[in-house]
C-alpha positions in Angstrom: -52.0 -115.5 127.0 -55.0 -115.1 129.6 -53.1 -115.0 132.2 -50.3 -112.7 131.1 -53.3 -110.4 129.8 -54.6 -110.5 133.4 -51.6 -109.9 135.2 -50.0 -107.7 133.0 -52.1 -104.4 133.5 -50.9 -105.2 137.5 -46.8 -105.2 136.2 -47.0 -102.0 134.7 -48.9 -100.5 137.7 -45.8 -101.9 139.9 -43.6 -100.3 137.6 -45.0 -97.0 137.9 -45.8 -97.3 141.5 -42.2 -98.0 141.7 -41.1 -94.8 139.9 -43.1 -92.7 142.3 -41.7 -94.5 145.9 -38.4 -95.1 144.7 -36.8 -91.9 146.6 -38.1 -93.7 149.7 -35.7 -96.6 149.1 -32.7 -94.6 149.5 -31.1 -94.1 152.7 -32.0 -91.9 155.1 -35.1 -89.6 155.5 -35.9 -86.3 153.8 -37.7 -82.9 155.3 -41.4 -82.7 155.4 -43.8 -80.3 156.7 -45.3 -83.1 159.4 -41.7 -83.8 161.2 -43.5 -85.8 163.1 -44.3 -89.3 161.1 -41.4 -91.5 162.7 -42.1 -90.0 166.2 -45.8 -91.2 166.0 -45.0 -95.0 164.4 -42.7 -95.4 167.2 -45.0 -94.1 169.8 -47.9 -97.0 168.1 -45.3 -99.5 168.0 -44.7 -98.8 171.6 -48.0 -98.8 172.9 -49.4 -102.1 171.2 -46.3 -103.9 173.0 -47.0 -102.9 176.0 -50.3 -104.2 175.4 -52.4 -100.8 174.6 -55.7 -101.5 171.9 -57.3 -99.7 170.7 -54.2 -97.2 171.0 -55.6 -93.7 172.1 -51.9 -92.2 174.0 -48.7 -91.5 173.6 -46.5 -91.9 176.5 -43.1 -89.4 175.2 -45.0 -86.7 172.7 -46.5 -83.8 174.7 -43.4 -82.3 176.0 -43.1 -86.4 177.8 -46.6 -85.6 179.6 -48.0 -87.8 177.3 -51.6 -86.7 175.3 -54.3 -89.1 173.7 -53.2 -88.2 169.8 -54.1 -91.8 168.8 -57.6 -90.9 170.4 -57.6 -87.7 167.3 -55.3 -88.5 164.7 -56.0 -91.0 162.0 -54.6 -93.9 163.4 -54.8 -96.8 160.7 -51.4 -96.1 158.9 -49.8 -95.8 162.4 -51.6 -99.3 163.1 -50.0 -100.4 159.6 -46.6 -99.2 160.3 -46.8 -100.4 163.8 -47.3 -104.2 162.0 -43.8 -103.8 161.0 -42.6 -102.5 163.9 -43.7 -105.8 166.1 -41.8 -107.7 163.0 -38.6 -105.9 164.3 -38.7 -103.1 162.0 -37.2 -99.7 163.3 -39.6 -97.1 163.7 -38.3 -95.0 160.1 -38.0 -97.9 158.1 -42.1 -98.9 159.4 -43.0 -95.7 158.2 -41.0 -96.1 154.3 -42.8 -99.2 154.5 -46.1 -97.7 155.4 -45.6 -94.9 152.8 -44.6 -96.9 149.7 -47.8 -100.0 150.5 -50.0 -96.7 150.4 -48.3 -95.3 146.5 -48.7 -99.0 145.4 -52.1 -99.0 147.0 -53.3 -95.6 145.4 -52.5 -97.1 141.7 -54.0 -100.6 142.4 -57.6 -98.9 143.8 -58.1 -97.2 140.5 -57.0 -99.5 138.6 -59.6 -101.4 139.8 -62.4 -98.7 139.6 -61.7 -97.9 136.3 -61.1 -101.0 134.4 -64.8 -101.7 135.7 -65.8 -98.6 133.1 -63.4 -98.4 130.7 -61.4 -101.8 130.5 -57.9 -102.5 131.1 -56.3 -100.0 129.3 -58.5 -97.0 130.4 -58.1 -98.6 133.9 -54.1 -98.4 133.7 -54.7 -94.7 132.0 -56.4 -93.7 134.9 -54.1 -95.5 137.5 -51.4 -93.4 136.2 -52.8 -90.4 136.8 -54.0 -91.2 139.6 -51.2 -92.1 141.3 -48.3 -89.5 139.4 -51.0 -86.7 140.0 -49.0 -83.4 141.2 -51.3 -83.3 144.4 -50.3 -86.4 145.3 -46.8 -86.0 145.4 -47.4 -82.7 147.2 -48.7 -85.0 150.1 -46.0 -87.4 149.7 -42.8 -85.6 149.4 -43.8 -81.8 150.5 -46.5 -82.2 153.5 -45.1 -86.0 154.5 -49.3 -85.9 155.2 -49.2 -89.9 154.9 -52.3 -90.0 156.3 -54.2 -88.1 153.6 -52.1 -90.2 151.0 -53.5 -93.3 152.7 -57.4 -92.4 152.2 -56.5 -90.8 149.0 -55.6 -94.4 148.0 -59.2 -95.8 149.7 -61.7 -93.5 147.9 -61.7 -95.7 144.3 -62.6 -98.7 146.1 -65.7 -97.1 147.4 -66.8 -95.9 144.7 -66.0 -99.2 142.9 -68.0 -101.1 145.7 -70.9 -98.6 145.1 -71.2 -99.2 141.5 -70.8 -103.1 141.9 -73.4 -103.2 144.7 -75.9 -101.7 142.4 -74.7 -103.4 139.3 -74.8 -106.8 140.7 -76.5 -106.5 144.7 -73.8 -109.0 145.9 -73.1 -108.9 150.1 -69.1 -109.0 149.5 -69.4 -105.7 147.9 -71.3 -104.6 150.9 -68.3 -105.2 152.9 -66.0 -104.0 150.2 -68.0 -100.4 150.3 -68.2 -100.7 154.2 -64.3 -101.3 155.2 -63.1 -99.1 152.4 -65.4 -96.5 154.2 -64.0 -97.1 157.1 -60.4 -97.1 156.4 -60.9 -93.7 154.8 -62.4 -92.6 158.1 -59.5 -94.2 160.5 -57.0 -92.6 157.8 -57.5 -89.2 157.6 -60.8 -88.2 159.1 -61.8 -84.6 156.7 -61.0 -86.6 153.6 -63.6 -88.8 154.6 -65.9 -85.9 155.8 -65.1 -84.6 152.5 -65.8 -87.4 150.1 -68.6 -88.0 151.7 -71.1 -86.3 149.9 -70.1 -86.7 146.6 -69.6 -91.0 147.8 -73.4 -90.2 149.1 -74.8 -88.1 145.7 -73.4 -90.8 143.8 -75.4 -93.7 146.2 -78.2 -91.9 146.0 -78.4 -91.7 142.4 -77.9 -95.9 141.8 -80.6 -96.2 144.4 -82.8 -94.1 142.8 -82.3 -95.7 139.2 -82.4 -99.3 141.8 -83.5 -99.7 144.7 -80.9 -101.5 146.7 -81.0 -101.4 150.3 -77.2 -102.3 150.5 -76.3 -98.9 148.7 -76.6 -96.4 151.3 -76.3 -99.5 154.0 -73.1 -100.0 152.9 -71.8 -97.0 153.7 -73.6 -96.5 157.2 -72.0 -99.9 157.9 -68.7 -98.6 157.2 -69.2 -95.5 159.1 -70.1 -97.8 162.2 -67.3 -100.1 162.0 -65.0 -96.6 162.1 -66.7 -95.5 165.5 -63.9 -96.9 167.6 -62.5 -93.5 166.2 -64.8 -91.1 165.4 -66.8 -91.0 168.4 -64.7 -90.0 170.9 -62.9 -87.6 168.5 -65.9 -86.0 168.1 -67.2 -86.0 171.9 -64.0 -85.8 173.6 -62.4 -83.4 171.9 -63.1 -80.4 174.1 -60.4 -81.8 176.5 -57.7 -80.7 174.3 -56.4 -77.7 172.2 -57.5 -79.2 168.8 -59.8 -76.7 168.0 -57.0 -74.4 168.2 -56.1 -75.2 164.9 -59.1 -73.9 163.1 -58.5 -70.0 162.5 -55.2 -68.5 162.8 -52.5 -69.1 160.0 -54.9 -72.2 158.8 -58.0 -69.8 158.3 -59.7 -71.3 154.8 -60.7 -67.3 154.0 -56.2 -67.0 153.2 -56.2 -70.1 151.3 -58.0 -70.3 148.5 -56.6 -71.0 145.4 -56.4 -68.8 142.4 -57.8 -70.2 139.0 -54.2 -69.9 137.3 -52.8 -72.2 140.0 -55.0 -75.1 139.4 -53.2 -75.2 135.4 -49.8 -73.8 136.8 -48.3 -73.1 139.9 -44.6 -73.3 140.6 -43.1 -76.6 142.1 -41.8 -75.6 145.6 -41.4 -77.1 149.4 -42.7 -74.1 151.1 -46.1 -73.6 152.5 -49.9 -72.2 151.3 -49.9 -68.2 151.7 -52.5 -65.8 151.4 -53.1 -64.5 147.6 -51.6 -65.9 144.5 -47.7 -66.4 145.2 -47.2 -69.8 147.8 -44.3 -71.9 148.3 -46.5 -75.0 147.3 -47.9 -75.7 144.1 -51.9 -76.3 143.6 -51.5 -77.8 139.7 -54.5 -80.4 139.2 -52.0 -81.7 136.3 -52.2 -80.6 132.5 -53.1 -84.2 131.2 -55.8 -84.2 133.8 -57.0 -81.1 132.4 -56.5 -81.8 128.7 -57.5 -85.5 128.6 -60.9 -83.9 130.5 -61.4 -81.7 128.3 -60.8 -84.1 125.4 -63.3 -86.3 126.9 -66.1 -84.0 127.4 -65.9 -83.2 123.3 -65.7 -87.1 122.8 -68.7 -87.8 125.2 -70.7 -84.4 123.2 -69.9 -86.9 119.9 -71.7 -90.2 121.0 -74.3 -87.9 122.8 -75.4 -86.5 119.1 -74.5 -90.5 117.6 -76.8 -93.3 117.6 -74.9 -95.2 120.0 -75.8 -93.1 122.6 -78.8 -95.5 123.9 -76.1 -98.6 123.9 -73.7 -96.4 125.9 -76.4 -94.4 128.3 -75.3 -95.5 131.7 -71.8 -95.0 131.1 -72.3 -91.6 129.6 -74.5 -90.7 132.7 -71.8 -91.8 135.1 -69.4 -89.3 133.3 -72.2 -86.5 133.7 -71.8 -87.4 137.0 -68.2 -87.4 137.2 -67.8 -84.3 135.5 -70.0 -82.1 137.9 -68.0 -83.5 140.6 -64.9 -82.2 139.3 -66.7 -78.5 138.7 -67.8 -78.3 142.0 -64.4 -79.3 143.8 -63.1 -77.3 141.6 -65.0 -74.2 142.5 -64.7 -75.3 146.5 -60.7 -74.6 145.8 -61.8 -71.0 144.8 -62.8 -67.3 146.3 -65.5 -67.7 144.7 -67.1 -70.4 147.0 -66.4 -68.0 150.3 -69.8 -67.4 151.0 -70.5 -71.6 151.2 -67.5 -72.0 153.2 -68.4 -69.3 155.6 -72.0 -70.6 155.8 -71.5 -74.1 156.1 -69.2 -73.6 159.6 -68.0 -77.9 159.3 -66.4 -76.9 156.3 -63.9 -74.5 158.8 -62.5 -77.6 159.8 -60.8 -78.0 156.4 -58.8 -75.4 156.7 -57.5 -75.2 153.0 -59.8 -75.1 150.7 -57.0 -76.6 148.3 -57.6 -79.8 150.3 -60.6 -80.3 147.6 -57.9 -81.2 144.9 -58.2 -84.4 146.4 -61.5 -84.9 144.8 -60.4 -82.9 141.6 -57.5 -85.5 140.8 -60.0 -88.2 141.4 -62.7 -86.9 139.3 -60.5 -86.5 136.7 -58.4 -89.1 136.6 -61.4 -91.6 136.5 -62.8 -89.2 133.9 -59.7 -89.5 131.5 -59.5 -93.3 131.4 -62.8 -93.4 129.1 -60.8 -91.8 126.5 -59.3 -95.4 125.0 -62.5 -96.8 125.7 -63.9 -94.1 123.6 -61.4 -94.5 120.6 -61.9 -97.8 120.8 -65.6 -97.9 120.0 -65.1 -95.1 118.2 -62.4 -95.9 115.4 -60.4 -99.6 116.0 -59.7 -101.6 119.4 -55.7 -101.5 118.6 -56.2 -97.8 119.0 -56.8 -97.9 122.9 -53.9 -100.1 123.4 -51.4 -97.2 121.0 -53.0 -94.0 122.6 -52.6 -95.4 126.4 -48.8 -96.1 126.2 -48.4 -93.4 124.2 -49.8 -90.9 127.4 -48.6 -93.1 129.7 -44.8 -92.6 128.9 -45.7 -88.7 128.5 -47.4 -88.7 131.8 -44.4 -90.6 133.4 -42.0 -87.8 132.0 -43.7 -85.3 132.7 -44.3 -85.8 136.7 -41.5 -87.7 137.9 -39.7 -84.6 138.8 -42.4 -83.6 141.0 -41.8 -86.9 143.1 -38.7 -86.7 144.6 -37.8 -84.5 148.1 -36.3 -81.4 148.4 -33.2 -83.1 149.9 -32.3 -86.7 151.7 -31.0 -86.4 154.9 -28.3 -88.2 156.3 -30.6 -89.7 159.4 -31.9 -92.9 161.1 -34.5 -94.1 163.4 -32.5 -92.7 166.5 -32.6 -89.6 165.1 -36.6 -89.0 165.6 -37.3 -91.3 168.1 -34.6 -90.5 170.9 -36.0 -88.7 174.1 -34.9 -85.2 172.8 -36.9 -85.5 169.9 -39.4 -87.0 170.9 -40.6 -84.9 174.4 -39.1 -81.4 172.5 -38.5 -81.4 169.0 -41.5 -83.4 167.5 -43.6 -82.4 170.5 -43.1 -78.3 169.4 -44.6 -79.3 165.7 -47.8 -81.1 167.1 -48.8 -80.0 170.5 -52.6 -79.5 169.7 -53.7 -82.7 171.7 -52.6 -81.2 175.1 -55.0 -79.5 177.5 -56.4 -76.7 176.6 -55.1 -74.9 180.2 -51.7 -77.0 179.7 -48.4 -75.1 180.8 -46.2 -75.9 178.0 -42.6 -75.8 178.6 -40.6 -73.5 177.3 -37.7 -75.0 176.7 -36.3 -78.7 177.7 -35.1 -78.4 180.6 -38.4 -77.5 181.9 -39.6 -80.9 181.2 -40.5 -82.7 184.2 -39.4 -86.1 184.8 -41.0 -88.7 187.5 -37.5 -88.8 189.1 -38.0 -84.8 190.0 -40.5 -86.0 192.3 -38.5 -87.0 195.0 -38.3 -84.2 198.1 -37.9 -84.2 201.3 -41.7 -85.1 201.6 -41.8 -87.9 199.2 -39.8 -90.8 197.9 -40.2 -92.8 194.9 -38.8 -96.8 196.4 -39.8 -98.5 193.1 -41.2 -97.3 189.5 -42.3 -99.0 186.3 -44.1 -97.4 183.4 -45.9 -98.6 180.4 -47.9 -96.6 178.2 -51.2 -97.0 179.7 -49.8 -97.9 183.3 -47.6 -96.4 186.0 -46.5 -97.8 189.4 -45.0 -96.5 192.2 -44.3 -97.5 195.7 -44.0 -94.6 197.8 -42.9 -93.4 201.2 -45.1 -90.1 202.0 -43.5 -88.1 205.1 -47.2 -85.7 205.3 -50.3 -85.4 203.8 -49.5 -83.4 200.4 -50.9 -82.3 197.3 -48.6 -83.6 194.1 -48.6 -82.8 190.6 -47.6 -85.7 188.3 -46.1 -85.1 185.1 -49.0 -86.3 183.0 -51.1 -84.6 180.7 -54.9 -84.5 181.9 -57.5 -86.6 180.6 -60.5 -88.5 182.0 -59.1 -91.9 180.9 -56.5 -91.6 183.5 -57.7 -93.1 187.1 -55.7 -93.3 190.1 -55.4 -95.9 192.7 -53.6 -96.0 196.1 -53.4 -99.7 197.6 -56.3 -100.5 194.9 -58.6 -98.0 196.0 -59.5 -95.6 193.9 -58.7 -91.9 194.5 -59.2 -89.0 192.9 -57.1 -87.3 189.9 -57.4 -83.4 189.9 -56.6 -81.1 186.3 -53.5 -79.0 186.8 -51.9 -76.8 184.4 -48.8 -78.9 185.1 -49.5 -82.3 184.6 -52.4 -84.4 187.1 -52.9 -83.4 190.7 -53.2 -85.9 193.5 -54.0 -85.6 196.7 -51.9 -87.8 199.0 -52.3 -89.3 202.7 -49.3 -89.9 204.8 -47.8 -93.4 205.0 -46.3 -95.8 202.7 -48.2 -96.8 199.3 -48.9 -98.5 196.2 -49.5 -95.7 193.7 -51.0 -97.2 189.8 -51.9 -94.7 187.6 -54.0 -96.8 184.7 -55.2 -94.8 181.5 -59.0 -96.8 181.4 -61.0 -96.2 178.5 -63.8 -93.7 179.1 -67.8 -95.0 179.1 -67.5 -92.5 175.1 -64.5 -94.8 174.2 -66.0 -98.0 175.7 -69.5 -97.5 173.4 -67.8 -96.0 170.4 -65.9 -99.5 170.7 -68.5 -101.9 171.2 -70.2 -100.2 168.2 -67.2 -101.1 165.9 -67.1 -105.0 167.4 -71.1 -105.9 167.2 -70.9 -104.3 163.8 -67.9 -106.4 162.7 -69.5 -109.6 164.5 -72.6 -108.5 162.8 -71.4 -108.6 159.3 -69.0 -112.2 159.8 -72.6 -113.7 161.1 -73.9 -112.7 158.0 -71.5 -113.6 156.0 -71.3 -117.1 157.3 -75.0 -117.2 157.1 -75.3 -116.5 153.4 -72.5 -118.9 152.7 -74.6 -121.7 154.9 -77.7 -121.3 152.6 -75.9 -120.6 149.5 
């Protein structure tokens, strides 16, 4: 009976986890707003066989000049996808795979936080709308923004690892807290920045009630393990277009959402427009709202009851959790201009929507103390009636939001051939380029290495990987030559094994070539901001296994 009471609470999460990734199952793909999802799996995938770690470039995306995406972009569920990939996995099936471990993922993380609060059953109440939460099928099915679905499934654990760190100050929580911080960094970078605060308020507010070191250690460690990734995105990025994207059609000032759309917006696959009418919908979720709601009145009862001293800490911790819901929600709003247009890092959100994110969370944590509630409140049998009760109303009610606006009849070739890849694909997500970078205008103004050859200059032999090119060459005069690579400082040049100089042109890399016959290697080598922001991540990692197998020694 123990064990089927254990386990149990982890069945029905399947089942419902199932329910929302079961479109992904079917054959085929289906439209999303990021087209580009298979075309970056298969460019990881790519990269780690030819031997590329940390993967910072792609060799085909860019118009086929290549650009260090990897070096920007979220890269863990690429890694993750990639795993697959190396199994023999085609690139679109990776990325299901990817996809649906993330859903599963999402339900399991708070299931876990909130069965720490409010038992089992508030744990599986909160699970459920957690994971069948509108928002997050909006990322799933609408967006295809997999990356934001993957740290949307990380932020539970930290807050779990927070609260166990101060509840029992025990070093595997430590590097619980750290790696889910970290994740949530190497998944989608401004959901971390955006968590942050409210992971550091709450921190702050165990350490000030206890004063354990590991709380707000925990979460520096975790920021360090992540600086493989966030250091050079930070310090590099001025040799690319990213900041391109901030202004423009993704200025926050046209996307703020009205109050009406946070209870009811209509379902839709278009995009976020300026003023009240979009093509996406912004709904927190009535049951979130409601059972919220419901709470707050039920928390208000044991606040004027006698039982409030017996239940203090948990009632705080929902004082907590409700001013972080108010104060996403009012960051989703016109209201909050003037603190968006003060606070200029909050530009880089783009969509003030993005902050429902943090409303679902709040919320859905919030909700599961409602069983927990009844059941202290009237009979125990109570939780177990009123949980399945909302759980099949909850399952009704959002399942039509978690299936695609269509399937289509594609496979793996279909994204990843060279067409796709260097034009189609390349068009949606062209930011990482340089930010003087010619682009092409159509395909056939695509360069290939074979184009090269002239009267001046012939290719003999060639061999590419993704962080290396060779070529022999027979140079008739001393010339100037554009290679069809984007610019970046990684990229060094050697001719017979001496190094030689690589020049930014709007058409690729310049290099300035003697007369004779040569060994030409172009290697992509990490720069000295990659090199550090690497060793960081490895003495931090080294750091906390020695002091893991220390403790263990002594204990």
């Amino acid at each position: 009976m123990n064990f089927l009471g254990k386990f149990l609470p982890y069945l029905i999460i399947l089942i419902l986890s199932f329910l929302a990734f079961k479109p992904l199952l079917s054959p085929g793909f289906f439209p999303i707003h990021d087209d580009t999802q298979v075309a970056r799996v298969y460019e990881m995938t790519k990269a780690l066989k030819d031997g590329m770690f940390p993967v910072r470039w792609s060799q085909d995306l860019g118009y086929g000049f290549g650009y260090p995406i990897f070096n920007f972009y979220n890269p863990f569920p690429y890694y993750l996808a990639s795993f697959f990939g190396i199994l023999g996995a085609d690139a679109l099936l990776s990325t299901k795979l990817m996809v649906i471990l993330g859903i599963i993922f999402s339900f399991i993380s708070m299931y876990i936080l909130a069965k720490e609060f409010w038992g089992r059953w508030g744990g599986i109440l909160s699970a459920s709308l957690y994971g069948l939460a509108p928002y997050h099928a909006v990322d799933l099915y609408v967006r295809g923004d997999f990356a934001e679905s993957w740290a949307y499934s990380f932020i539970p654990l930290i807050f779990y690892g927070l609260w166990k760190i101060y509840k029992e100050n025990k070093w595997k929580y430590v590097i619980l807290t750290a790696f889910s911080f970290a994740f949530t960094i190497s998944s989608h970078n401004l959901t971390a920045l955006m968590v942050s605060p409210f992971i550091l308020a709450f921190a702050i507010y165990l350490f000030r009630k206890r004063k354990v070191i590991f709380l707000p250690a925990s979460l520096i460690v975790g920021a360090l393990v992540a600086a493989f990734y966030w250091i050079p995105a930070i310090l590099e990025m001025n040799y690319t277009n990213v900041l391109s994207q901030i202004g423009g059609g993704a200025d926050f000032r046209d996307h703020f959402v009205c109050f009406s759309q946070l209870w009811a917006s209509p379902w839709g696959y278009g995009g976020s427009a300026k003023g009240c009418i979009d093509g996406i919908s912004f709904m927190i979720g009535k049951y979130h709202i409601v059972l919220s709601a419901a709470l707050f009145i039920a928390s208000l009862i044991f606040l004027l009851s006698k039982k409030y001293k017996k239940y203090k800490e948990k009632l705080l911790v929902i004082i907590f959790l409700y001013i972080g819901f108010l104060v996403s929600i009012f960051l989703t709003l016109d209201i909050s201009r003037y603190l968006w247009e003060r606070v200029e890092i909050m530009e880089f959100f783009q969509y003030p929507w993005r902050f429902l994110i943090m409303i679902v969370f709040f919320s859905s944590f919030i909700a599961g103390a409602l069983p927990w509630f009844l059941g202290k409140a009237v009979n125990k049998k109570w939780e177990h009636v009123l949980t399945i009760s909302l759980i099949i109303f909850i399952v009704f009610s959002s399942l039509k939001f978690f299936n695609p606006q269509a399937v289509l009849n594609k496979t793996s070739y279909d994204y990843t051939n060279l067409y796709s890849l260097k034009w189609e694909t390349s068009r949606i997500s062209d930011e990482y380029m340089p930010k003087n970078f010619k682009e092409p205008t159509n395909y056939s103004e695509i360069s290939s290495f074979s184009a090269l050859n002239s009267q001046n200059l012939q290719i003999k032999n060639f061999s590419q990987k993704t962080q290396e090119l060779t070529f022999d060459l027979n140079i008739k005069k001393n010339m100037s030559q554009v290679f069809p690579i984007a610019y970046f400082p990684s990229w060094k040049g050697y001719l017979d094994d001496k190094n030689i100089e690589i020049y930014e042109d709007r058409k690729g890399i310049r290099i300035d070539l003697p007369k004779g016959d040569y060994s030409l290697k172009l290697i992509f080598k990490q720069t000295n901001t990659e090199v550090f922001a690497n060793l960081i991540t490895l003495l931090t990692i080294m750091t906390l296994l020695g002091y893991n197998a220390l403790k263990k020694k002594h204990e």
